[in-house]
C-alpha positions, 0 to 999 in steps of 0.5 A: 457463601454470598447470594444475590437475589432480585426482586420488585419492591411492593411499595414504591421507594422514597424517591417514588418510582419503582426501581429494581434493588439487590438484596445481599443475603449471607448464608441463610440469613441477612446482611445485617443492618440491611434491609433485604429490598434496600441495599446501600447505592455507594456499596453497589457502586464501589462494587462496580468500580472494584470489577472495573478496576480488576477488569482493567489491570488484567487487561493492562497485565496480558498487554504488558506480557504478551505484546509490550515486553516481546516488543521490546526483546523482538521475540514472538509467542506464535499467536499471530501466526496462530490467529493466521491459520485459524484465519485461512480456515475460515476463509476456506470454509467460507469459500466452500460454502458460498460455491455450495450455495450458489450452486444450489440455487443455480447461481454463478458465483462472482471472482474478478479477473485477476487480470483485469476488468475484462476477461481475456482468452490466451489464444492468439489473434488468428485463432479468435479470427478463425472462431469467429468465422467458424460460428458466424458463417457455414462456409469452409474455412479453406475458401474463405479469403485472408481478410474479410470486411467484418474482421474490422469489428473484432479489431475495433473491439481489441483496440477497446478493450485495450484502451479501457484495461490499461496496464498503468490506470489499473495499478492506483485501486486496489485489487479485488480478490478471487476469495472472500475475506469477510470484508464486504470492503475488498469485494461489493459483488458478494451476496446473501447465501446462507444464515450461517454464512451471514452470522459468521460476518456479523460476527467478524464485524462485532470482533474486529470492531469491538475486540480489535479495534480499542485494543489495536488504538491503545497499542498505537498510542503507546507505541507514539507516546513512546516514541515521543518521550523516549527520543527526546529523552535520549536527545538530552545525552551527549553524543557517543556510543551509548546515546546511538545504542539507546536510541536504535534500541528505543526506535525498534521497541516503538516501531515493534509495537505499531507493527503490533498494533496493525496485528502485522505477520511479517516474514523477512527473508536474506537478514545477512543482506540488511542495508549498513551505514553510508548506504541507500535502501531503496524498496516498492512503495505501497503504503506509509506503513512500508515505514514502520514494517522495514524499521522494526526489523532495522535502523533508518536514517528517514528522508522527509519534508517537514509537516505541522500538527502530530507528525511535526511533533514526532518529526522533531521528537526523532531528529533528536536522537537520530540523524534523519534527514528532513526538509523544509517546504521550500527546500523540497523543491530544490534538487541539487540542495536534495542531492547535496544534502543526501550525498554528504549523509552517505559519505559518512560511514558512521551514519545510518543508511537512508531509507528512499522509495524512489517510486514517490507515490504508493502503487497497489503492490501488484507492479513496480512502476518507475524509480526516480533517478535522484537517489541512484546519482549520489554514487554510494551502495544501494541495498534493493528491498522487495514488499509484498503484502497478502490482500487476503488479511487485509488491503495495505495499498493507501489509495491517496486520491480516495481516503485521507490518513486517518480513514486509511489507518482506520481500515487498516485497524479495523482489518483481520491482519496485515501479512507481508514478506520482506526480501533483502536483496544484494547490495548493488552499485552503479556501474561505470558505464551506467547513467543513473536512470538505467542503474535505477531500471536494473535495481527496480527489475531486481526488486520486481523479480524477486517480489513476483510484482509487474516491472513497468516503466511508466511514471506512478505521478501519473496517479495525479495527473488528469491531462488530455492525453497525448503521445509522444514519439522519441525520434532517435529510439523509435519509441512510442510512449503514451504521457498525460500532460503536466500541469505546469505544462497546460496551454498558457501556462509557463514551460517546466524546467528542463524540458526546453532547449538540447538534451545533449547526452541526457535522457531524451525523453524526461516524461515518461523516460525514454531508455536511450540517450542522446549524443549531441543535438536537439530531440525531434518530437512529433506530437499526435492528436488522440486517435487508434491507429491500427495496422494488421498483415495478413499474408499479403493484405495489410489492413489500417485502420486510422482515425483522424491521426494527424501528425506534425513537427513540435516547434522550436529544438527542445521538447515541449508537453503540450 
């Protein structure tokens, strides 16, 4: 049996300093030919080395055997889900002893609003008018008039509260959550509590950091690398049968291991509903991720503008083995080549279906904000599929106007987990007496519905856009709309496309769209400087309250953004 001993030198070495040498011992006796404070570097390093090298196959071994080769047959030990429950535990127990906690020390512990940045009463307007009455003055509420001129101050402070909690602003950041995670990045109002609390984030940190994190980075390049030998070799066969089966099979091996390497937990729900070629796929949009989360589980036709650097080269990699459908920069702006160049994509039968997020720009995955109407005018079936992630393992919403990509990828590496469930809904075609933008508003309120997200109309490029703010009235609907001024529509600048001139039985409305058309003639529009206009009717008193609300014809007969 081989012991090692340490122990200082009396002399210094040949070198002259005092250094720290092991002496291998054999039994009871030494390691002939050594002397017992002088044991060879080389033999200390190989020694080294050995135990790398075993630390490193091992390593490569549990990866090949737990994560690449269920990868590549789409199975699953149960140590995600695993991983998920021991989570929510943890969480709870971290719950509970912050509430504990704050508690002791008299503390009212934070949750935000799930609502929205101001907490709201579900009580009616005549009853918050009644209270404030009943605690500002001693009179009896029966003699009091309908209207007081103090009323005025609480309906200042509803219009507000109205303008500074938004339904449309809130929707682009991400949502706070009422329970932490142990990622200071989803919750800033969390303080120190307890020790206990403190070493057990710290000790996430050091997980997710330095356990999580390399290995999460080896799983995304080998799921890359893959990709990109693998695609390019089968582009080499010629066309049939079996160049289609190897390429879907080595889309899905990839595409599995990237899900892998985000330690994803997906649940699909209604597989019998999965899109079938010749259609169209459409779904909400909350990150670049929603990508590689429905293709591992199927096989898409993407639809893209063309990009340089690592992208470009898995962009050019992919189109040769399968029909993706990409762009080039000066096409994108094109509409009718778009639409030609998907419509003849989908009347091939033999062809994969496309995957589309109509939204065009990703939305915090509490709501599902307006779908273009270009992917629901081509005629052919739509396949609806609803996201939804669980904030509670990790954020997934790509907040673009705040992170770049590589920042985004990296807190989603450096997260517990990414949870989401996907729901195949039923294929929907457009009806005969649909035009496109109402088929695209009854596919989005189905995806809405059964996601439990917020159906709202409002266009998600308001994300950005940073106008004055004007409102916009539709004559023929008697609808109000609240838009942002365009940038090719700024003061000087020249009209976009489309807006000037009659809309003669097209939407009247084209930012935000208005649910009406019109049958002949030009939109009347009425523009209306920033103001709060408020009008209340209490029995037969009606209170208005305008500020500086000027109204006047838009010149000419189209519509203008001004």
């Amino acid at each position: 049996m081989r012991t090692w001993e340490w122990s200082w030198p009396s002399q210094p070495g040949a070198d002259g300093e005092d250094h720290l040498r092991p002496a291998l011992f054999s039994g009871g006796g030494r390691w002939p030919g050594l002397h017992p404070h002088h044991v060879p570097a080389a033999a200390f390093d190989s020694l080294i080395v050995s135990l790398l090298g075993i630390s490193l196959t091992v390593l490569f071994t549990l990866l090949l055997v737990f994560i690449i080769v269920p990868a590549v047959f789409g199975v699953s030990f149960g140590i995600r889900k695993l991983y998920m429950k021991t989570l929510l535990k943890i969480f709870a127990w971290a719950t509970l002893r912050m509430e504990r906690g704050a508690k002791e020390k008299n503390h009212q512990l934070y949750k935000p609003y799930t609502n929205g940045i101001i907490a709201k009463d579900p009580t009616s307007l005549e009853e918050e008018i009644k209270e404030i009455r009943r605690s500002g003055s001693s009179k009896a509420l029966d003699n009091t008039p309908e209207f007081e001129l103090s009323d005025i101050f609480y309906f200042c402070r509803k219009g507000m509260e109205t303008i500074m909690d938004d339904e449309v602003t809130k929707r682009f950041s991400a949502e706070e959550l009422e329970s932490w995670n142990l990622l200071s990045r989803t919750n800033y109002n969390f303080q120190y509590i307890s020790l206990r609390l403190t070493v057990l984030w710290g000790l996430g940190v050091l997980i997710r950091y330095c356990l999580l994190l390399p290995l999460r980075i080896a799983l995304a390049f080998t799921g890359i690398s893959l990709l990109v030998v693998g695609t390019t070799m089968v582009g080499y066969l010629p066309n049939g049968r079996f160049k289609e089966f190897l390429s879907k099979h080595v889309h899905l091996m990839c595409y599995r291991i990237c899900v892998r390497a985000l330690t994803a937990i997906i649940t699909y729900h209604d597989r019998k509903n999965r899109p079938r070629n010749g259609g169209i796929c459409v779904a909400n949009h909350t990150s670049p991720i929603d990508v590689i989360i429905l293709a591992s589980d199927g096989y898409y036709a993407m639809v893209g503008q063309v990009h340089g650097g690592l992208m470009g080269v898995i962009q050019r990699a992919m189109v040769k083995a399968c029909p993706h459908v990409w762009f080039e920069r000066s096409e994108v702006k094109d509409r009718h080549l778009v639409a030609r160049r998907l419509t003849e994509h989908v009347q091939d039968k033999s062809k994969l279906p496309i995957l589309i997020f109509p939204e065009g720009t990703c939305i915090n995955n509490t709501s599902v904000m307006m779908f273009k109407k270009g992917s629901f005018e081509i005629g052919a079936t739509v396949y609806p599929v609803a996201i939804k992630y669980d904030p509670q393992f990790g954020d997934a919403f790509w907040n673009s106007s705040k992170y770049g990509m590589v920042t985004y990828l990296l807190r989603m590496m450096t997260s517990w987990a990414i949870v989401c469930s996907v729901w195949y809904l039923p294929p929907m075609t457009r009806q005969a007496e649909e035009d496109a933008v109402q088929f695209a508003n009854r596919v989005k309120s189905a995806i809405a519905r059964q996601g439990g997200l917020v159906d709202l109309l409002w266009d998600g490029g308001l994300k950005r856009e940073k106008g004055r703010g004007w409102t916009q009235a539709c004559v023929p609907c008697g609808r109000w709309r609240w838009a942002w001024e365009a940038r090719a529509g700024r003061q000087g600048a020249a009209e976009p496309p489309g807006w000037a001139g009659p809309h003669s039985g097209q939407t009247c409305l084209r930012f935000p769209r208005c649910p009406r058309t019109l049958s002949s003639g030009p939109t009347s529009l009425h523009r209306v400087r920033p103001a709060m206009a408020m009008r209340l009717r209490l029995g037969r008193i009606t209170l208005t309250l305008d500020l500086t609300l000027r109204t006047h014809p838009c010149p000419g007969q189209g519509t203008k953004l001004l």
